[in-house]
FISE-615686 format. One line per field, with one value per residue (C-alpha): residue number from 1; x, y, z; residue in three letters. Coordinates in Angstrom, 1 decimal, m for minus. Each point is the difference from the previous one (the first is absolute). Layout:
BEGIN
i	c(NUM,...)
px	c(X,...)
py	c(Y,...)
pz	c(Z,...)
aa	c(ALA,...)
end
This chain:
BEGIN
i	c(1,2,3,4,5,6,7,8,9,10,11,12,13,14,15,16,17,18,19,20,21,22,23,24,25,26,27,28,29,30,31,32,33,34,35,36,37,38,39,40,41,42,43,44,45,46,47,48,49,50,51,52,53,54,55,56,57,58,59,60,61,62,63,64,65,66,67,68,69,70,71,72,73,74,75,76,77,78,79,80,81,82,83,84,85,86,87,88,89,90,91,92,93,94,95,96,97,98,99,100,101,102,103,104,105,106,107,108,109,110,111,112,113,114,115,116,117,118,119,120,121,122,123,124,125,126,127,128,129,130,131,132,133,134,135,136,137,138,139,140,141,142,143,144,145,146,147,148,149,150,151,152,153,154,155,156,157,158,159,160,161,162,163,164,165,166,167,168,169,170,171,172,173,174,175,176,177,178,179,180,181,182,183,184,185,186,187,188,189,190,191,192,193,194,195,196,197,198,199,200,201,202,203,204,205,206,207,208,209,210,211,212,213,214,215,216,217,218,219,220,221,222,223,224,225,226,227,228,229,230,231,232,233,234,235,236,237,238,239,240,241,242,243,244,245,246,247,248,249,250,251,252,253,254,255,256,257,258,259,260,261,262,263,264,265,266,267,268,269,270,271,272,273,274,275,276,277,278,279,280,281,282,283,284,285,286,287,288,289,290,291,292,293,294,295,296,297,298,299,300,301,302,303,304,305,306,307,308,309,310,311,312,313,314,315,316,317,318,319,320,321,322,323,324,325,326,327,328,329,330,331,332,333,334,335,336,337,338,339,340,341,342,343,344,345,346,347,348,349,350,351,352,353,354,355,356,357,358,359,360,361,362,363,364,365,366,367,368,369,370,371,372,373,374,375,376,377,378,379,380,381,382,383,384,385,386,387,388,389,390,391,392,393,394,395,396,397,398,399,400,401,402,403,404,405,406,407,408,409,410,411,412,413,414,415,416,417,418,419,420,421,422,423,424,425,426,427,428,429,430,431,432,433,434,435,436,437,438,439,440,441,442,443,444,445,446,447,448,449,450,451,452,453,454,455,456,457,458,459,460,461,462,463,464,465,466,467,468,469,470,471,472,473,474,475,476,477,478,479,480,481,482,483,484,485,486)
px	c(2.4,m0.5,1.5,1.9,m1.0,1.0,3.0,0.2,0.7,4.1,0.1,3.0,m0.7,3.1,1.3,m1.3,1.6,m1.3,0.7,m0.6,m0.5,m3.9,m0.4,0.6,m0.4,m2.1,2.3,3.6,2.8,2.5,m2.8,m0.5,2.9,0.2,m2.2,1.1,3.9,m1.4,m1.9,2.9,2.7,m0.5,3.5,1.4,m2.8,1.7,3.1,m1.4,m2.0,3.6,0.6,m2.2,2.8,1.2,m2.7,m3.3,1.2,2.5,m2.7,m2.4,2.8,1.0,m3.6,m0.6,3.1,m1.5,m3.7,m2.0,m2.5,m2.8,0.1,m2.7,m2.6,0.1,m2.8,m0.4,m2.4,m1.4,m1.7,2.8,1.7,m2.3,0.1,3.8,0.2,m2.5,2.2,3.1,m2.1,m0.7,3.1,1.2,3.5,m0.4,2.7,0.1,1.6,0.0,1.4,0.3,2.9,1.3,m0.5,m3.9,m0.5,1.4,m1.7,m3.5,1.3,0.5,m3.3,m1.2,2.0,0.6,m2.1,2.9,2.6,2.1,m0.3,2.2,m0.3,2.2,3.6,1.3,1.5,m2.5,m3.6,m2.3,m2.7,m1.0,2.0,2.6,m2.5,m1.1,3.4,0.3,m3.1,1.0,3.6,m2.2,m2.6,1.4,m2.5,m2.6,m2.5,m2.8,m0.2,m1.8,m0.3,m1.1,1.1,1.4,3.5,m1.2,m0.6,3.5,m0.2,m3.7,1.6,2.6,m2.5,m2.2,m3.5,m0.6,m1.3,m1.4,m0.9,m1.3,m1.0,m0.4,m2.1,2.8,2.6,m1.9,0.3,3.6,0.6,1.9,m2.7,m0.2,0.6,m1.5,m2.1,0.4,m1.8,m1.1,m0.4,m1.6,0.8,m2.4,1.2,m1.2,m2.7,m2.4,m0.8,3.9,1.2,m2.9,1.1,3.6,m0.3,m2.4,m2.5,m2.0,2.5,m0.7,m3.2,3.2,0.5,m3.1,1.3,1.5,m4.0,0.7,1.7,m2.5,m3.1,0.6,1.6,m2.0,1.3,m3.7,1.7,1.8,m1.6,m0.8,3.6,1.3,m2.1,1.1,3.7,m1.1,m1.1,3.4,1.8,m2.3,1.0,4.1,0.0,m1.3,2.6,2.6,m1.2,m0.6,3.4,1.3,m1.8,1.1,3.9,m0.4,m2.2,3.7,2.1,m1.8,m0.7,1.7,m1.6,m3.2,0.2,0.3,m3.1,m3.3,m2.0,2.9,1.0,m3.1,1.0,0.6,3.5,0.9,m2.3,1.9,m3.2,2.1,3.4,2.7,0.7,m3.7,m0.3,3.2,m1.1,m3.3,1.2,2.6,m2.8,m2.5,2.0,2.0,m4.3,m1.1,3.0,m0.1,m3.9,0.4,2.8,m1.9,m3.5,0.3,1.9,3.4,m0.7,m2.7,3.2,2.3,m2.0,m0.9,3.7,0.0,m2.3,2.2,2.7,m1.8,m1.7,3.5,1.9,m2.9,0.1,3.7,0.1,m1.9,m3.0,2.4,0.7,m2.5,m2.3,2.0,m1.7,m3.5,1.1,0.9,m3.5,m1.7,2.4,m0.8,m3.4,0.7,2.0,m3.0,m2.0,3.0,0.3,m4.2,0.9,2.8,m2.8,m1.2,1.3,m0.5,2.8,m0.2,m1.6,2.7,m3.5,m1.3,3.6,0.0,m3.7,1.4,3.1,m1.7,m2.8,1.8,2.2,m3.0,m1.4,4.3,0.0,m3.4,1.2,3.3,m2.2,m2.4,3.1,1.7,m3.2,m0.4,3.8,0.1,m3.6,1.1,2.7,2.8,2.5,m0.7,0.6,4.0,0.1,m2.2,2.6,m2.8,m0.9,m3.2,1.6,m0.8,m4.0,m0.6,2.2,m1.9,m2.9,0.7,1.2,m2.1,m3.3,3.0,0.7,m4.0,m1.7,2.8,m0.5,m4.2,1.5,2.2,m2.8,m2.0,2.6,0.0,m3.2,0.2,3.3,m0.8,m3.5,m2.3,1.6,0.1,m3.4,0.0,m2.3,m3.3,m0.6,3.5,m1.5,m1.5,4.1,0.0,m2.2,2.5,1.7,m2.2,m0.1,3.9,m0.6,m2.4,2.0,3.6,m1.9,m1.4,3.1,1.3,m2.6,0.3,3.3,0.3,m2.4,1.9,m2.0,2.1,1.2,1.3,1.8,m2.7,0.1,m1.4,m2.0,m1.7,m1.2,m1.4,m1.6,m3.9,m0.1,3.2,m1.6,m2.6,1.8,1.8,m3.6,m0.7,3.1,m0.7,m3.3,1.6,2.5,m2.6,m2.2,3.0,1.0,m3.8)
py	c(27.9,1.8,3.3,1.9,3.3,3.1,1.5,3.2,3.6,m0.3,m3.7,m1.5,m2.9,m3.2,m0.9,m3.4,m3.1,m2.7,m3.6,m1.6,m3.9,m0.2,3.5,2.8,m3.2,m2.6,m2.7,m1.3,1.1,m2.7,m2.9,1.4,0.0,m3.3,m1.0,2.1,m1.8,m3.1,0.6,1.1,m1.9,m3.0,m1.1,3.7,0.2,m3.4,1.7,3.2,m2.2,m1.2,4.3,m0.4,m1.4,3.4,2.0,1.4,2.8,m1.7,m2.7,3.4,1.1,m2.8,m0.3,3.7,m0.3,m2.8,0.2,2.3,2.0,2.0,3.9,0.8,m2.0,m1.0,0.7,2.9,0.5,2.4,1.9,m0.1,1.5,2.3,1.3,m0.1,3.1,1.2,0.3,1.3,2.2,1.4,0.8,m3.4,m2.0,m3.5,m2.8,m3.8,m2.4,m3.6,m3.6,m0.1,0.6,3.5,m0.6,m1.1,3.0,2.7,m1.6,0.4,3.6,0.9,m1.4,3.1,2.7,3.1,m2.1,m1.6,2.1,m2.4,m3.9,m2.4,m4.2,m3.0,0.4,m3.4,0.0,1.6,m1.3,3.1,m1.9,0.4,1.5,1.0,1.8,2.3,0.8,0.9,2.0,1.8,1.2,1.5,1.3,1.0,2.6,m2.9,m1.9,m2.0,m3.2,m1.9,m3.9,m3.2,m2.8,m1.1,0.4,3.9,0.0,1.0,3.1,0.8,0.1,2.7,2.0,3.2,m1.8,m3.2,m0.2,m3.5,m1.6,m3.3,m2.5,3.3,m1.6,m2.6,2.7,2.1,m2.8,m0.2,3.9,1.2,1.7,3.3,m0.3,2.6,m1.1,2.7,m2.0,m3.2,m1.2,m3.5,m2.8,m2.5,m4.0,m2.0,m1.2,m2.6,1.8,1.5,m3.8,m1.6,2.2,m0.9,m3.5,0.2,m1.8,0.3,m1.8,m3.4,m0.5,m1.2,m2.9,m1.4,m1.8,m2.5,m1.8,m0.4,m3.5,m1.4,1.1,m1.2,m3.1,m0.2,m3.3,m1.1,m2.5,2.8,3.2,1.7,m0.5,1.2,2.9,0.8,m0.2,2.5,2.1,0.2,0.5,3.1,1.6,m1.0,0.9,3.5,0.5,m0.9,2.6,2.7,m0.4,0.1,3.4,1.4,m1.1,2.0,2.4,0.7,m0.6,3.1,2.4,2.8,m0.9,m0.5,3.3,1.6,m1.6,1.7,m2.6,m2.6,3.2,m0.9,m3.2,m0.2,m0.8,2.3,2.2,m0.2,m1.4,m3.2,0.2,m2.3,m1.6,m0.9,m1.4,m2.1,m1.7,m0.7,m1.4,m1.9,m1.4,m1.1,m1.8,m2.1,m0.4,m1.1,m2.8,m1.3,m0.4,m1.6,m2.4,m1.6,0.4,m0.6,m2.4,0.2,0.9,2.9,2.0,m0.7,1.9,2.4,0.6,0.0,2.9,2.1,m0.5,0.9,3.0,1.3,m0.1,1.6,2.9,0.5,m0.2,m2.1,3.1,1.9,m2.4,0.4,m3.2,m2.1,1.9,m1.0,m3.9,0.6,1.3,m3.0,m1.9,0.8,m0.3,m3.5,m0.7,0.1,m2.3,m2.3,0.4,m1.3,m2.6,m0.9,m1.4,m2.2,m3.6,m0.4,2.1,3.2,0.7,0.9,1.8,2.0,1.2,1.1,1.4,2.1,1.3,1.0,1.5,1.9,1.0,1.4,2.2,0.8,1.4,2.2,1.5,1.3,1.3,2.0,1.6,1.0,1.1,2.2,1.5,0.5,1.8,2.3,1.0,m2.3,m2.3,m3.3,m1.3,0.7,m2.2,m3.0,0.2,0.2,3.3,0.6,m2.5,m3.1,0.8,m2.0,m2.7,m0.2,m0.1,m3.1,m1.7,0.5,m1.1,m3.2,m0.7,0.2,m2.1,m3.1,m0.1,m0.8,m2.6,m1.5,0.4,m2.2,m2.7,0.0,m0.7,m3.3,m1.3,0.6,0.3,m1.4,m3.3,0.1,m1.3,3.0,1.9,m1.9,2.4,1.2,1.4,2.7,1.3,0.8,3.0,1.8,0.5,2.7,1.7,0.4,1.3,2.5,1.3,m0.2,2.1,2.2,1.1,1.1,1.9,1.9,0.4,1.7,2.3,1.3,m1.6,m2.5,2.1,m3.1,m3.3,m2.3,m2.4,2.4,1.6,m3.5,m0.5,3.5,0.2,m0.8,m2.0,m2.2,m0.8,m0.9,m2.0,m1.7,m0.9,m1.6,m2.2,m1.1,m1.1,m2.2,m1.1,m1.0,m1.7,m2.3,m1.1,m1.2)
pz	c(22.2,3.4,m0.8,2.9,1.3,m1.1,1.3,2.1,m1.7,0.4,1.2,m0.9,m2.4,0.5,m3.3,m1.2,m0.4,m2.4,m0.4,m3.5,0.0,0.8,1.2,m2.9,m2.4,0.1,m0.8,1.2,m2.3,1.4,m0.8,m3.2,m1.4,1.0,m1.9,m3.5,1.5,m0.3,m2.7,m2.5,1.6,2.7,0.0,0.9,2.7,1.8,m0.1,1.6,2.7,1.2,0.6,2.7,2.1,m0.6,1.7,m1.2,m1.0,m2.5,m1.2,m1.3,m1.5,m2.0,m0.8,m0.8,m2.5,m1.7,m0.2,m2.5,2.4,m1.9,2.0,m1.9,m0.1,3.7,2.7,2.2,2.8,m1.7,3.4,2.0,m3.6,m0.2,3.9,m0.3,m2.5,1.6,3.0,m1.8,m1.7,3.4,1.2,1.0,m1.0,m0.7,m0.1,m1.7,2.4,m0.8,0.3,m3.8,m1.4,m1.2,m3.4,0.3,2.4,m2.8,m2.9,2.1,1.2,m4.0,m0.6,2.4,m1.2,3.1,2.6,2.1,1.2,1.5,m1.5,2.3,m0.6,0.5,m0.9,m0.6,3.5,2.4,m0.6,0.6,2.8,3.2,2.6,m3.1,m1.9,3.2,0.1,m3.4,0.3,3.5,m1.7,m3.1,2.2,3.3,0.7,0.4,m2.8,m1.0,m1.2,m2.6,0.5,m0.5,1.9,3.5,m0.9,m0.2,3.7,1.4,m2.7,1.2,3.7,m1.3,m1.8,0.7,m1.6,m1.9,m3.4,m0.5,m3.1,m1.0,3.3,1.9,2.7,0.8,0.1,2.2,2.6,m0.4,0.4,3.9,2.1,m0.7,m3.5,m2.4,m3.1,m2.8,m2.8,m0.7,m3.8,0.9,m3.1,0.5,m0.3,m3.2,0.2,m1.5,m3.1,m0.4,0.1,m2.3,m2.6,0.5,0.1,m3.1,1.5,m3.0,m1.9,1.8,m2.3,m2.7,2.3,m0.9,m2.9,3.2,m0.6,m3.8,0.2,3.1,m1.4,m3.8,1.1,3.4,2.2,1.5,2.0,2.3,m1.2,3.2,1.0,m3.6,0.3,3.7,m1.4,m3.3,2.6,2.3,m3.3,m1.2,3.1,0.4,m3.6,0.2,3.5,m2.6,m2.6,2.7,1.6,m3.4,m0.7,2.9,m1.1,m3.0,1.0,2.6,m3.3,m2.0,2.7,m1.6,m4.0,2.0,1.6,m4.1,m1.1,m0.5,1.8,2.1,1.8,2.2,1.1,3.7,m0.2,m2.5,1.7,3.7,1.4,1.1,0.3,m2.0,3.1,0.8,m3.3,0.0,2.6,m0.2,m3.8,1.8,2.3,m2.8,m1.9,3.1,1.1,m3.6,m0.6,3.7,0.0,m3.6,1.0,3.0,m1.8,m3.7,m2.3,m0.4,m3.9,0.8,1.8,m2.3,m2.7,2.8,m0.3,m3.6,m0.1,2.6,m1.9,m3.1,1.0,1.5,m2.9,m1.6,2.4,m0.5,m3.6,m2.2,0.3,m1.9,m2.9,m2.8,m0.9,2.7,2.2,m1.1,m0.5,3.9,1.2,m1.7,1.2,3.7,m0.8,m1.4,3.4,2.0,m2.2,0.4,3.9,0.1,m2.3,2.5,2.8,m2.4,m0.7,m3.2,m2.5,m1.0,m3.3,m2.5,m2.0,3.0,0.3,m3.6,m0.4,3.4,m1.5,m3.2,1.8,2.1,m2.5,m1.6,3.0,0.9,m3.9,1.0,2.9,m1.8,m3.2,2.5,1.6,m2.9,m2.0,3.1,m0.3,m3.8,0.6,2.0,m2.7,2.1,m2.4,1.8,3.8,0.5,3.4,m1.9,m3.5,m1.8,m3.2,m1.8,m2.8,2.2,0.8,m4.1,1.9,3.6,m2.3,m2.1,2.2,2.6,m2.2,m1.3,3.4,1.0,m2.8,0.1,4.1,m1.2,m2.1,2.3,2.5,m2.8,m0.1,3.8,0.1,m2.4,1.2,3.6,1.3,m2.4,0.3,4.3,1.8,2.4,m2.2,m0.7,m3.3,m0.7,m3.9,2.1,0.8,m3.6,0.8,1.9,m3.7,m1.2,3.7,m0.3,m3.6,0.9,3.0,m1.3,m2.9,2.1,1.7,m3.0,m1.5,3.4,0.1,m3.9,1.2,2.5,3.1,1.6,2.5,2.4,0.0,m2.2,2.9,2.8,m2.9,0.0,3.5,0.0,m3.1,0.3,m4.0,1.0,3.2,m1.7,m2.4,3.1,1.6,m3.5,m0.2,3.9,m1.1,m3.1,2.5,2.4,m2.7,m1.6,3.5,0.8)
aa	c(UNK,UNK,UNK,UNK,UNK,UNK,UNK,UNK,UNK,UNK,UNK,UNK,UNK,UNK,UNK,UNK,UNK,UNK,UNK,UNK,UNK,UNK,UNK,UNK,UNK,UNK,UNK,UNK,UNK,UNK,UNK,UNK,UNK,UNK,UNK,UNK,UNK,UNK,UNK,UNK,UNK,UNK,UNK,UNK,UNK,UNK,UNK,UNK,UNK,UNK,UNK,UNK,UNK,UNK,UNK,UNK,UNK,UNK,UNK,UNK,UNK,UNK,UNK,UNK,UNK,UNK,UNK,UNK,UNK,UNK,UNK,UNK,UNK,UNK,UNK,UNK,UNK,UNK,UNK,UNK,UNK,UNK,UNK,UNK,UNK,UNK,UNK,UNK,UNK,UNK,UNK,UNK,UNK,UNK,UNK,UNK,UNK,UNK,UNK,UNK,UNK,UNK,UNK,UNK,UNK,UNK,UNK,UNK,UNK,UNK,UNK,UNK,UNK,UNK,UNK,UNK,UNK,UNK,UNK,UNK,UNK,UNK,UNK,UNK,UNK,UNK,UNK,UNK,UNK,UNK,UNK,UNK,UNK,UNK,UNK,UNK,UNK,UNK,UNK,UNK,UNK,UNK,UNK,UNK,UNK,UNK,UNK,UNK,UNK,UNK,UNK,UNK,UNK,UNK,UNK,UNK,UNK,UNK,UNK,UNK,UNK,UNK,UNK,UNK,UNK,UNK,UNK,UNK,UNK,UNK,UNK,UNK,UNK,UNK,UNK,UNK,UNK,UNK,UNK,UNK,UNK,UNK,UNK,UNK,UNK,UNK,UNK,UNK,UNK,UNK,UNK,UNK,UNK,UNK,UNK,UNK,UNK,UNK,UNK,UNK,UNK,UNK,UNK,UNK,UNK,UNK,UNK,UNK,UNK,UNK,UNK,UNK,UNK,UNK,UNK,UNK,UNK,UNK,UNK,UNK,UNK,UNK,UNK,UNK,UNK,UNK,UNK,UNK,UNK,UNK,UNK,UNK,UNK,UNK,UNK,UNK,UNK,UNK,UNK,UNK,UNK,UNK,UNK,UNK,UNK,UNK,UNK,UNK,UNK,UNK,UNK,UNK,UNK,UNK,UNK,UNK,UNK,UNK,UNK,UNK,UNK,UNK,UNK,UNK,UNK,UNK,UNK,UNK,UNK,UNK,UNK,UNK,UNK,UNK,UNK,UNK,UNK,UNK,UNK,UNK,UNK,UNK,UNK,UNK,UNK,UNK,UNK,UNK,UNK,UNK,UNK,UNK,UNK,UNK,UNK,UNK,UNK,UNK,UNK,UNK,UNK,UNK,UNK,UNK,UNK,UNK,UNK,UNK,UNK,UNK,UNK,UNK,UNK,UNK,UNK,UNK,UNK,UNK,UNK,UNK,UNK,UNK,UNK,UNK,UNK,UNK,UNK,UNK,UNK,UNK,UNK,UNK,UNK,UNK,UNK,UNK,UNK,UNK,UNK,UNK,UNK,UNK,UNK,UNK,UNK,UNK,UNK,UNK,UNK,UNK,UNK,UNK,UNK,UNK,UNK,UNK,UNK,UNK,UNK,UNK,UNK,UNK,UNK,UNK,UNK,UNK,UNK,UNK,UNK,UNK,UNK,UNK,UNK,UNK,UNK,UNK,UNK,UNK,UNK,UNK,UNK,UNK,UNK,UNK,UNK,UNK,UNK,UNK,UNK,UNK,UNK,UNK,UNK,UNK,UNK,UNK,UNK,UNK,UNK,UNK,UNK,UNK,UNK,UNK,UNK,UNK,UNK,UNK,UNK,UNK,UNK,UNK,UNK,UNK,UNK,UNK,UNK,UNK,UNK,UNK,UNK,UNK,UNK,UNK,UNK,UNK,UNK,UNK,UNK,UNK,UNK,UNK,UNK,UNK,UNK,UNK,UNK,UNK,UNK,UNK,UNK,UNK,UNK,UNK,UNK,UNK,UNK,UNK,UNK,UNK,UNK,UNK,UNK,UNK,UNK,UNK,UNK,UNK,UNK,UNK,UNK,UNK,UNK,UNK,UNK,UNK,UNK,UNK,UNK,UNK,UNK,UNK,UNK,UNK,UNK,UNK,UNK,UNK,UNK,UNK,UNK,UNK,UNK,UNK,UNK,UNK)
end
C-alpha cells in the first residue's frame, strides 16, 4: 500500500466513503449469492432472473431475499480494513455506499460493529451505482469526501470527490482518474496469477487421469498404436479440463462451508483471490473446450463417457459426498469411469473384469481415505465427520471392508489375467503378468498398515505418485509390463 502523507496540525480530514463489492471485500456479494441461489434452489433463481426486467435493483433484491449469504466468514481487504479504523480512529467519519442491496450492506455493517456511521445500498427501486451513488454520497456528505474504489463505474464518484482511494487494479484506475485528481491511498490487489489458478484448477489432480492408458496399454492395438496413444493422450488432458471445471463449480457451490474449514478456507476462491465470476466462467469455458475438442477429435463413445463422468462427479458434488458408503462406491466409480473412457479408443469391448478389479480397487483406496479422516476426527476427541454422515462406529466398517474390497479386486485381477490376456498373442510371455499379483498385495497392504498408524495424511491415490516405495513398485510393474509384451 502507498500510504498518504500525514495531515497538517488542524487540517480538516473529508469523511470517507467506501464501496464494498471488490473494494472493502474481496469478493462480489451479488455473484455470490448467486451462486449459494443456485445452489439451494435453481428453479427459484429462474424465476428471480425474469426480475431483471424489473431493474437491478429489484433482481438483488429478489436475490438477497432468497439466497443464504455467510456475513461472517466472508473476505476483507484486510489493509485497507486495517487503515480504515485507523482513520476513524483519527478523527475521521466513514460511510458504506454500495450497489448491493440494503440488506447485504447492513449485514457487512453488523459484521463491523461502530465503524460505519451511515450504511446506504440498493433499495429495490434505485440501484446505488455510478452517478446515483455520488449523489447518495454528496447528500450524506455535503461538506465534501473521499472515496474508496474499485472499478471504472467508480469514476463519475472519483470526479465528485476530494481524493481517491483506489484498491485492487490501482494502476488502471489511475489512468481513468480526471486530471487533477488526488490519490489518498492506494491498497493495490494483485490479479491471479499462475500459481493462484494451479491451485484452483487442482492441477495436481490431473495425475488421476492417468488411468485413461489402463485399457491401451494392457490391451495395446500394435496395428494403430501411435494413433491410440496420441488419442490416450488428448483424453488425459480433456479429461482433467472436465475435472478442473468441475472443481471450480463446486469449489463456487461451498464458498461459505469452505470459508469454515481449517484448511479449504485457503482456497483461492473461498479465499477471494479469484472472484465467483472469474471462476464461472473460466468453468463454463473448460468444459464447452473439453467436449467440442472431443467431438471433432475423439470417438463418439470416448465423449459420451466424458459426459458420464461430468454428470457423475456433479451429482457427487451436490449430494452424493454427503451420503455415507454411496459416497465411496461414487469415488471408485469415477475412478472406474476413466478406465472405461481409455477403453472407449479401443475396438475391441470393454473388459467386464478390468471394470470389476477397478471398482473393487478403488473401492478399497475410497474406504482408506474415509478411515484416515475419521481416525483423525475421533483422535482429536471429535464424534465422527458430521458433513461425511459418518461416527467413530463406522471406522471397524471402513476397515473390513476396505481390506474385503482390496483382496477380491487381486482376485478378480487374477481371473482377468486368465480370461483375458493370457489367452491374447499381444504378450509373447503373458505368465510374467501374474507378477503384478504380489506388487498389488504388497502395496494395497502397505497402505493400510500406514493408514492405522495414523500416516496417511492424503488421498491414497496422490499418496501413490509421491511416495518413493510405490514409485518404486510402479517402476517394477513397468518392467513386467515391458518384459510380457517382448
Amino acid at each position: 500500500m502507498d500510504h498518504p502523507s500525514p495531515a497538517a496540525p488542524g487540517a480538516r480530514l473529508p469523511p470517507i466513503a467506501v464501496d464494498l463489492d471488490g473494494s472493502l471485500l474481496r469478493i462480489d456479494t451479488l455473484h455470490e449469492s448467486l451462486c449459494s441461489f443456485a445452489k439451494s434452489d435453481p428453479a427459484g433463481m429462474a424465476g428471480a432472473l425474469l426480475r431483471i426486467r424489473e431493474g437491478k435493483a429489484a433482481f438483488k433484491r429478489s436475490v438477497a431475499e432468497a439466497a443464504e449469504l455467510d456475513v461472517e466468514t466472508l473476505p476483507f481487504d484486510e489493509e485497507l480494513l486495517a487503515w480504515l479504523r485507523a482513520e476513524q480512529a483519527g478523527g475521521r467519519r466513514l460511510g458504506l455506499f454500495t450497489a448491493a442491496d440494503q440488506s447485504v450492506a447492513d449485514a457487512v455493517a453488523a459484521r463491523l460493529p461502530g465503524l460505519f456511521e451511515v450504511v446506504r445500498g440498493s433499495d429495490g427501486h434505485l440501484n446505488l451505482s455510478g452517478a446515483r451513488k455520488a449523489d447518495a454520497i454528496a447528500a450524506e456528505f455535503p461538506e465534501g469526501f473521499c472515496y474508496v474504489g474499485n472499478a471504472a463505474v467508480d469514476v463519475p464518484i472519483f470526479a465528485r470527490a476530494e481524493a481517491a482511494i483506489l484498491v485492487g487494479d490501482v494502476a488502471r484506475l489511475r489512468g481513468m482518474l480526471p486530471p487533477g485528481s488526488r490519490v489518498e491511498a492506494e491498497f493495490p490487489a494483485p490479479a491471479a496469477g499462475w500459481a493462484v489458478w494451479r491451485k484452483a484448477l487442482r492441477l495436481s489432480h490431473w495425475s488421476k487421469n492417468l488411468l485413461v492408458f489402463v485399457a491401451p496399454l494392457l490391451g495395446f492395438p500394435v496395428d494403430r498404436a501411435p494413433a491410440t496413444l496420441l488419442e490416450a493422450v488428448l483424453l488425459f488432458v480433456l479429461m482433467g479440463m472436465v475435472a478442473s471445471a468441475s472443481y471450480l463449480a463446486n469449489d463456487l457451490f461451498d464458498l461459505s462451508a469452505d470459508r469454515r474449514h481449517p484448511v479449504k478456507r485457503y482456497r483461492p476462491l473461498a479465499a477471494g483471490l479469484i472472484t465467483a465470476q472469474q471462476g464461472a466462467l473460466v468453468s463454463a469455458g473448460m468444459l464447452a473446450a473439453a467436449f467440442l475438442l472431443s467431438l471433432v477429435l475423439l470417438p463418439y463413445l470416448a465423449t459420451l463417457v466424458l459426459g458420464v463422468y461430468l454428470v457423475t462427479t456433479t451429482c457427487y458434488s451436490f449430494a452424493l459426498k454427503r451420503m455415507p458408503i454411496v459416497d465411496v462406491i461414487t469415488l471408485a466409480g469415477l475412478f472406474t469411469v476413466r478406465i472405461l473412457a481409455g477403453s472407449a479408443l479401443l475396438e475391441e469391448r470393454v473388459s467386464l473384469w478390468l471394470l470389476t478389479f477397478s471398482m473393487l480397487f478403488f473401492v478399497g483406496l475410497a474406504m482408506v481415505k474415509r478411515y484416515a479422516e475419521l481416525d483423525r476426527v475421533v483422535a482429536a476427541g471429535g464424534a465422527g465427520i458430521d458433513s461425511r454422515g459418518y461416527t467413530a462406529k463406522d471406522l471397524a466398517l471402513l476397515l473390513g471392508a476396505g481390506l474385503a474390497s482390496g483382496f477380491s479386486a487381486i482376485v478378480i485381477f487374477t481371473i482377468y489375467l486368465i480370461q483375458e490376456q493370457y489367452p491374447r498373442e499381444i504378450y509373447g510371455t503373458p505368465g510374467l503378468l501374474w507378477m503384478m499379483v504380489p506388487i498389488i498385495m504388497v502395496w494395497l497392504l502397505r497402505v493400510w498398515h500406514l493408514t492405522l498408524h495414523g500416516r496417511m495424511n492424503e488421498d491414497p491415490v496422490a499418496f501413490a505418485l509421491t511416495d518413493r516405495f510405490s514409485l518404486g513398485l510402479g517402476v517394477v510393474s513397468a518392467i513386467v509390463l515391458v518384459a510380457a509384451w517382448g
